[in-house]
C-alpha beads as a LAMMPS data file, in Angstrom:
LAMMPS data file: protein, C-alpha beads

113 atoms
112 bonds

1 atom types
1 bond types

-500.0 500.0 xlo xhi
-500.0 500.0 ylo yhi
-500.0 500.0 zlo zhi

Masses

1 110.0

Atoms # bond

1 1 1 0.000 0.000 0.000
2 1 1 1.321 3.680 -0.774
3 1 1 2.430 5.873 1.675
4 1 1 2.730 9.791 1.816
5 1 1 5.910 11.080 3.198
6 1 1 6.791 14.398 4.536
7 1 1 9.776 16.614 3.433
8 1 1 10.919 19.634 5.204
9 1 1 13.817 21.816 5.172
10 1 1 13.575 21.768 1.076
11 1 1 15.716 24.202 -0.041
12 1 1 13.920 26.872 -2.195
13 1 1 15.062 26.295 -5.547
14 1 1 14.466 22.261 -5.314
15 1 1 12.111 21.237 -7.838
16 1 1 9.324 18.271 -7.972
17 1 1 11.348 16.825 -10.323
18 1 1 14.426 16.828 -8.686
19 1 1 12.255 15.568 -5.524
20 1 1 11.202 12.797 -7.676
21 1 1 14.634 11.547 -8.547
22 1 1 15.822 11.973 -5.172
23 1 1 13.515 9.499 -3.549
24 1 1 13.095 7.207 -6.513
25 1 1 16.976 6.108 -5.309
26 1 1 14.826 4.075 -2.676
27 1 1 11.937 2.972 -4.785
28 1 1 8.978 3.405 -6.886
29 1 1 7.986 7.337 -6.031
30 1 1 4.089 7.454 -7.288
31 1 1 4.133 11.013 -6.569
32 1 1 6.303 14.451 -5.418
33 1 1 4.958 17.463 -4.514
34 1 1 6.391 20.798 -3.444
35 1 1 4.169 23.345 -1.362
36 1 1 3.664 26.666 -3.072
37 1 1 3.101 29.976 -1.214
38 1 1 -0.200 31.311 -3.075
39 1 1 1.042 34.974 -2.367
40 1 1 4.391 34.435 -3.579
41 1 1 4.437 31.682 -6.006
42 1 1 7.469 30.454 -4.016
43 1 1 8.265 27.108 -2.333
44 1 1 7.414 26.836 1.131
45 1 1 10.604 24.812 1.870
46 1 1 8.503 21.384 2.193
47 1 1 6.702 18.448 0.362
48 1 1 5.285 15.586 0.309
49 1 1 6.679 12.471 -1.380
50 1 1 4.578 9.166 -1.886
51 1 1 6.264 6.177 -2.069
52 1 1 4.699 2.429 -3.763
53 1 1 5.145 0.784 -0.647
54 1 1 5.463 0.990 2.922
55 1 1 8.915 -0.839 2.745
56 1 1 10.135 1.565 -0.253
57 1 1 8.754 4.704 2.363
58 1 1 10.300 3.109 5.380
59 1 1 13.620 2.979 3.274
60 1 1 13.571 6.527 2.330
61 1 1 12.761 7.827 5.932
62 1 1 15.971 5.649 6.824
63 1 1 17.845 7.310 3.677
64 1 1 17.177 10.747 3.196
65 1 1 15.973 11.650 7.030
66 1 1 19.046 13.899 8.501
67 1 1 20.637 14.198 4.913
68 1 1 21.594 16.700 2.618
69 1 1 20.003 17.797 -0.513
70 1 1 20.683 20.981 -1.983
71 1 1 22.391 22.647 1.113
72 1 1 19.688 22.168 3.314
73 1 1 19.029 19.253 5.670
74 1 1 16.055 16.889 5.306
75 1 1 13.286 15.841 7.864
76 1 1 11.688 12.795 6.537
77 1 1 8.732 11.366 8.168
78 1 1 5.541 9.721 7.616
79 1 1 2.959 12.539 6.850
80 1 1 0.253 12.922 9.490
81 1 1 -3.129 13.660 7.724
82 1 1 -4.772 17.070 7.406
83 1 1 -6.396 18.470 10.913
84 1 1 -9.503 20.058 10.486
85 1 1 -9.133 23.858 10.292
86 1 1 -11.953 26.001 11.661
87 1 1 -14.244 27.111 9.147
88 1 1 -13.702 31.156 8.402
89 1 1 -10.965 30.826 6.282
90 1 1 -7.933 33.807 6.152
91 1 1 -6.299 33.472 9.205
92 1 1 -6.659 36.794 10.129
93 1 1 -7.968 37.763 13.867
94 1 1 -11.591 39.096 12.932
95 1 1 -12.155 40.188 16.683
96 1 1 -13.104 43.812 17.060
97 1 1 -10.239 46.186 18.155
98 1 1 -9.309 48.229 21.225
99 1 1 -9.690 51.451 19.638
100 1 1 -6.210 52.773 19.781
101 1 1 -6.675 55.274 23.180
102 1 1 -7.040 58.208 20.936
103 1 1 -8.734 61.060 23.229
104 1 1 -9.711 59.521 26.644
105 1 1 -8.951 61.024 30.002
106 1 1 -6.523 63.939 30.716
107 1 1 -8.466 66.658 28.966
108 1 1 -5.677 69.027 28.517
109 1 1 -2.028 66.847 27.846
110 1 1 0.143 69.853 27.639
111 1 1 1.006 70.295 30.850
112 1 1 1.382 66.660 31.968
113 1 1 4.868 67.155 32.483

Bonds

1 1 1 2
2 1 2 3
3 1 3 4
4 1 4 5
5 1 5 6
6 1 6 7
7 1 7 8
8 1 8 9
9 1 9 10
10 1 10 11
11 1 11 12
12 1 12 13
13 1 13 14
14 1 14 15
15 1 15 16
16 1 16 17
17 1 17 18
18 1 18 19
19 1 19 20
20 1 20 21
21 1 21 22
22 1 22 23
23 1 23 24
24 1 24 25
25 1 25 26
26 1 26 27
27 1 27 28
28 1 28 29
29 1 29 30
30 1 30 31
31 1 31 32
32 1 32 33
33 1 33 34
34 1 34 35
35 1 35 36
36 1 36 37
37 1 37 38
38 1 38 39
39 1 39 40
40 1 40 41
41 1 41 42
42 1 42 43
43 1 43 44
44 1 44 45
45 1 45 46
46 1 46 47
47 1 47 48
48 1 48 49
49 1 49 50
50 1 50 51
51 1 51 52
52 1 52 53
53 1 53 54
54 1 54 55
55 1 55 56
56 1 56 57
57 1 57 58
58 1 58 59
59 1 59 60
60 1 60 61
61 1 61 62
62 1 62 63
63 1 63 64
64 1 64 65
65 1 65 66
66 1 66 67
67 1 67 68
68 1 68 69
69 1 69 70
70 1 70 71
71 1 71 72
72 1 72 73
73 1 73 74
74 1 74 75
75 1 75 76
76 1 76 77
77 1 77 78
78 1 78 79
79 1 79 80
80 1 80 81
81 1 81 82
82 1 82 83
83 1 83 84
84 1 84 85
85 1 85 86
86 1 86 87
87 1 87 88
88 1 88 89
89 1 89 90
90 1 90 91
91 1 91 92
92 1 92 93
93 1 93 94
94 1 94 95
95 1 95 96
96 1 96 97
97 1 97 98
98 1 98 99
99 1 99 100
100 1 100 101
101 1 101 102
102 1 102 103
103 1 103 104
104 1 104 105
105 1 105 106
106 1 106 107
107 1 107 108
108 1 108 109
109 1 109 110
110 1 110 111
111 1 111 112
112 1 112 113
């Protein structure tokens, strides 16, 4: 049965295909895929690879976990599936303000010295 792998610590400029051929030195890679920023169009410095088999992912993890690819060092794991996220979408804090403490108390300021 397949199994998803994750990849961190991809350097920037690594490509899917470069990704591919990396792992494929440990087996039959059914699928590489680099995380793209949406803003930016760049890589988000991790991936996931899926491997044929458990054995082939297990081997892998055991190859590339720790090691070197492009500068950067390589955490290898088995991927964890998606959490739930909380419906709302953004990620920005929609809770009203403070108000910024514009005008209240003192009255006069100038002689607060």
């Amino acid at each position: 049965m397949a199994m998803k792998l994750y990849v961190g610590g991809l350097s920037y400029d690594t490509t899917q295909q470069t990704l591919q051929d990396t792992f494929a030195q440990a087996g039959t890679v059914t699928s590489a895929t680099i995380i793209i920023d949406r803003m930016t169009g760049r890589s988000k410095g991790f991936g996931f690879v899926e491997m044929a088999t458990e054995e082939e992912a297990k081997k892998a993890i055991e190859m590339f976990n720790g090691k070197e690819l492009e500068g950067r060092t390589l955490t290898v794991n088995e991927a964890r599936p998606l959490e739930a996220r909380p419906s709302g979408g953004g990620g920005y804090n929609r809770g009203g303000g403070g108000g910024g403490g514009y005008g209240r108390g003192g009255g006069n300021r100038r002689n607060s010295w």
